[in-house]
Structures are given as structure tokens and as C-alpha cells.
N, C-alpha and C positions, 0 to 999 in steps of 0.2 A: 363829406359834407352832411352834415344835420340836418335834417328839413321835419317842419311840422306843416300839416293840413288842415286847411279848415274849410267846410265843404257846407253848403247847404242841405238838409233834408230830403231834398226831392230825390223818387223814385224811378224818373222816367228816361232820366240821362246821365247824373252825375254817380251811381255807384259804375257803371261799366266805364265810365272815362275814369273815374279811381281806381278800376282794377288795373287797366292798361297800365296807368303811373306806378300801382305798386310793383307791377310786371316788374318793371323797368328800373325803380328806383325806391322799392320795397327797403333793400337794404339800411339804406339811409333815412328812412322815414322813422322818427321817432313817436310821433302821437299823430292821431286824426280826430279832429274835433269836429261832430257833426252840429250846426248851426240849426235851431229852431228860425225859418224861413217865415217868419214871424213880423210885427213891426216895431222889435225893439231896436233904435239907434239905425231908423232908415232913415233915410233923409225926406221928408214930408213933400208930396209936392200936390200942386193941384192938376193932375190930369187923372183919366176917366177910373172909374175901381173896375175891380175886375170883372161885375156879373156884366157892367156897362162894358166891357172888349170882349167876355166869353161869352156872354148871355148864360141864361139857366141850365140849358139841356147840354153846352159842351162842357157847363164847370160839374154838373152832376157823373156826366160822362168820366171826367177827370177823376174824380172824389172814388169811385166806383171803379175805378182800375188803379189806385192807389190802396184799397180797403184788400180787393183781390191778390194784389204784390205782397201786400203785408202780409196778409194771411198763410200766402204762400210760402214767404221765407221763416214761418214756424212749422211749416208742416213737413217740408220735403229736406231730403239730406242734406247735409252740410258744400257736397261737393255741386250740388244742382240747383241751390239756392243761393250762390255765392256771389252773383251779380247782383240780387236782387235789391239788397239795400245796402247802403254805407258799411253799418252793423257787421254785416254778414260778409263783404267783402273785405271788411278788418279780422276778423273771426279766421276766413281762408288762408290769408296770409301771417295771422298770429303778429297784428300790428294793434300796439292800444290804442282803444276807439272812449270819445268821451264824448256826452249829449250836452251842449251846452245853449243857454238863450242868449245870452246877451255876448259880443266878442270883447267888449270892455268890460266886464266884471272884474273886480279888483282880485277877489281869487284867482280866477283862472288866467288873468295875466302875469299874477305870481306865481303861477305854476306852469306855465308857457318859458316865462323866463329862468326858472329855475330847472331849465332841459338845457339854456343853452343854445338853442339852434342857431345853426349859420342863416337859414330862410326860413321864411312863413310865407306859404303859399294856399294865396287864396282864391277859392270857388267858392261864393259864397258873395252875399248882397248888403251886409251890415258892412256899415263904415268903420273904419281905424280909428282911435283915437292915437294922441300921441305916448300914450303911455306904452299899448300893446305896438305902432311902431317904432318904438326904441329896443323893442326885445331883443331880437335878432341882430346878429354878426354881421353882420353883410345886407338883408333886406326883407323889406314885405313887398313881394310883390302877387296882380292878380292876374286872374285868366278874362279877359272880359270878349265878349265875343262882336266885336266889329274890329274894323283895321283903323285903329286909334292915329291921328286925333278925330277923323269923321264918326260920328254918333259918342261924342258922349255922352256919359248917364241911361236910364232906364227906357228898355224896352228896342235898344238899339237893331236886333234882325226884325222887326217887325216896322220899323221906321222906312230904312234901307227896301223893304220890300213895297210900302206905300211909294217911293219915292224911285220904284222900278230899275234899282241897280241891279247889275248883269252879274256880279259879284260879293260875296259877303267876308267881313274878315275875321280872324282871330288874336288878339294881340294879349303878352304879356308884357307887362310893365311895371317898375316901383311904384310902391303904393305912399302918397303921400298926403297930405292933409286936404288938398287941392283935388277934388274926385276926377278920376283919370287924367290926371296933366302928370304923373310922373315919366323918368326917360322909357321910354319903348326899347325892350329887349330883346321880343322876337317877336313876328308875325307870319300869317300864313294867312292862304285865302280860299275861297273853293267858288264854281261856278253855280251858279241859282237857276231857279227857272218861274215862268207865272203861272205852272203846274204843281212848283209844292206847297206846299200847306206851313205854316208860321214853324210846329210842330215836327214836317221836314228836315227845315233848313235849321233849327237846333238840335236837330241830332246829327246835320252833317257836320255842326259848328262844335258840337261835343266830341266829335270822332278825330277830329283834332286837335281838341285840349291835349290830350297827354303827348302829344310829337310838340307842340310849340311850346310845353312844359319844361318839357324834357331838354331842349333845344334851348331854351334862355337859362337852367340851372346847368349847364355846361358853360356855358359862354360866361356866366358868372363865376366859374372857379376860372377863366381865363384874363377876362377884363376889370378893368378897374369901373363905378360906375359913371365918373364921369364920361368915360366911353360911348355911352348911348345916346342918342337923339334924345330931346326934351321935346314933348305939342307946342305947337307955337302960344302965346302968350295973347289971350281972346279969344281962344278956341272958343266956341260958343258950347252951350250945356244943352243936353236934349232930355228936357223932364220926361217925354212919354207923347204916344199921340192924343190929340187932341179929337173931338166931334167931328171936327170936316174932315183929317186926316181919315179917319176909319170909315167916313162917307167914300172917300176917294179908294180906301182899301178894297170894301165892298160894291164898287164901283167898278172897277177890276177884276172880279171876279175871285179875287185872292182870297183863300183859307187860311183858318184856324188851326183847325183838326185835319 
């Protein structure tokens, strides 16, 4: 099986949950396409922006341990910097790594399709169009991190935690025009608590992308996809919290950081 990746930018969870995957399924990866985590081809919505959910001193906070990772993954050896970034964990593995903004640019879907792949699997927050989901053999599917159909759309472990579940999920699923309503391939869950921090419980929800990765790109060289469960049809869409929700977060006592 061919798989390509397309992965977000960020430095604080997705290069070590793409190492795990190369671990595992390095072989068959033919390209990694790291995503400018950016607002090209996100889907516009009106809830709060980010200094309004982090405030200033934890996005400074952020910005300042992403500038220190970067730094780091030029200065230290190849073998001790290799979680560090995307980059760096394609470098270790000797898989080609490619920076791109936009996931519909008309080059790099001609050159996505011209690999071939059986899958495109994505981590990563830009929407498909239908031209890059026609690529692939078999499918696009994503990692999104609740137990699909509850929380769809943005911001989903932070919703779940406003709204005091015992449990948070991880599902992959075909990716189709329709934002998370494709059939559900595989899921996993892990237990929460109202001691971890938003921060937490995406790293516990990271540490299982690559087992539920791994897990639905098996099950797809065995089933057909009509096979899979589709979300029921009115799933409702969860743009993001809202003012009162995040009253009610910080009400609670629940963290960020």
C-alpha cells in the first residue's frame, strides 16, 4: 500500500505521533507534506480567535517553546533532533518531506497524484477539495481527534472537556466533502480527567493517532468501503466554543496549559 501524509506544522505533538507511524508504516509512505497551519482553505467560522481562548501570556508562552524547538532541531544531531519537527523526523527516516500552504494547489495535487497512492492520510486542518479527493486508490482519510459523530468540526477535545465527558475519542475516517460525516474506520478512546489541562489530553489524543492510523490502513487493504458505519445524517457541526462555553470552562476550573 502507497500512503502519502499530510500533516500540520505544529511542533508540540504531530512530529512524534509521525514518527510512531513511520515506525510502523515508514515503508509504504511515499511523501510527507507538511501543511502551513495557516488560514488558507479553512473553513471560516465565527467563534472566539485565539488570543480570545489562550489570552496573551499562554500564546507568548507557545510561540517561545516553538522558536526554542526550532532552534533546537538546527543545532543538535541528526539522531537527538529527530522528533523534533516534521522535517526532521522525515530526514531520520529518509522519507520525502515537502512544505506546502495550500492542500488544493493545483501543482501539488498534480504531483500528489502523480505518486499514485493507494491513501492520503491526513493530520492536518485544511479542507479537501474534490479534486485532491479523487487522488487516491482507495481514499482520503483523517485523524480527527474525538469519537466521531460527537463533536464535529473545530476544537472538539476542548468542547468535550467544557461539557465534562469522562472520556475523549479518536477516530479515523474517509474524508469527503461533507466535514467529518465520512464512514468511521476506526476509533479509540482514552479516559480524561478535570486535572488535565486542554494541552494534556492532546497529547494523550496524539499518542494514539498512529495505533488508530495504523489500525484503519489495515482494515482498508481488507474491506471494501462500503463496509464502514457512515454518522448519521444531521449530525450537528460544532464551529468552536463560544463566550459562555469558555465562562463555563473557566468555571470549572479546567486548563489550558
Amino acid at each position: 500500500m502507497k500512503i502519502c501524509v499530510l500533516i500540520s506544522d505544529d511542533v508540540f505533538f504531530r512530529p512524534k505521533a509521525l514518527f510512531r507511524l513511520l515506525m510502523k508504516k515508514g515503508n509504504n509512505v511515499c511523501l510527507v507534506a507538511e501543511v502551513r497551519d495557516g488560514r488558507e482553505n479553512i473553513k471560516k467560522e465565527k467563534h472566539l480567535s485565539p488570543l480570545q481562548l489562550w489570552g496573551i501570556r499562554r500564546i507568548l508562552h507557545l510561540k517561545l517553546t516553538v522558536l526554542v524547538t526550532k532552534a533546537l532541531a538546527r543545532l543538535l544531531p541528526l539522531f537527538f533532533r529527530s522528533c523534533l519537527t516534521n522535517r526532521e523526523v522525515c530526514a531520520f527516516f529518509r522519507v520525502p518531506w515537502l512544505r506546502i500552504k495550500n492542500v488544493n494547489d493545483a501543482d501539488f495535487v498534480r504531483r500528489l497524484s502523480s505518486m499514485r497512492p493507494d491513501v492520503v492520510v491526513s493530520m492536518q486542518r485544511q479542507i479537501f477539495g474534490t479534486n485532491i479527493l479523487a487522488v487516491p486508490k482507495i481514499a482520503c482519510i483523517n485523524c480527527h481527534p474525538s469519537k466521531l459523530p460527537k463533536y464535529r468540526g473545530f476544537w472538539p477535545i476542548l468542547l468535550a472537556m467544557i461539557n465534562g465527558d469522562e472520556t475523549i475519542g479518536v477516530t479515523v475516517h474517509m474524508m469527503t466533502r461533507k466535514i467529518d460525516m465520512g464512514a468511521i474506520v476506526a476509533q479509540r478512546e482514552f479516559a480524561t480527567s478535570p486535572q488535565f489541562s486542554l494541552m494534556d489530553n492532546y497529547r494523550l489524543a496524539y499518542e494514539l493517532y498512529p495505533e488508530v492510523i495504523c489500525e484503519a490502513l489495515d482494515l482498508l487493504k481488507e474491506k471494501n468501503i462500503t463496509d464502514f458505519p457512515c454518522a448519521p445524517a444531521g449530525t450537528p457541526y460544532c464551529p468552536g466554543p463560544t463566550a459562555a462555553e469558555m465562562e463555563r470552562f473557566q468555571a470549572r476550573g479546567l486548563r489550558m496549559l
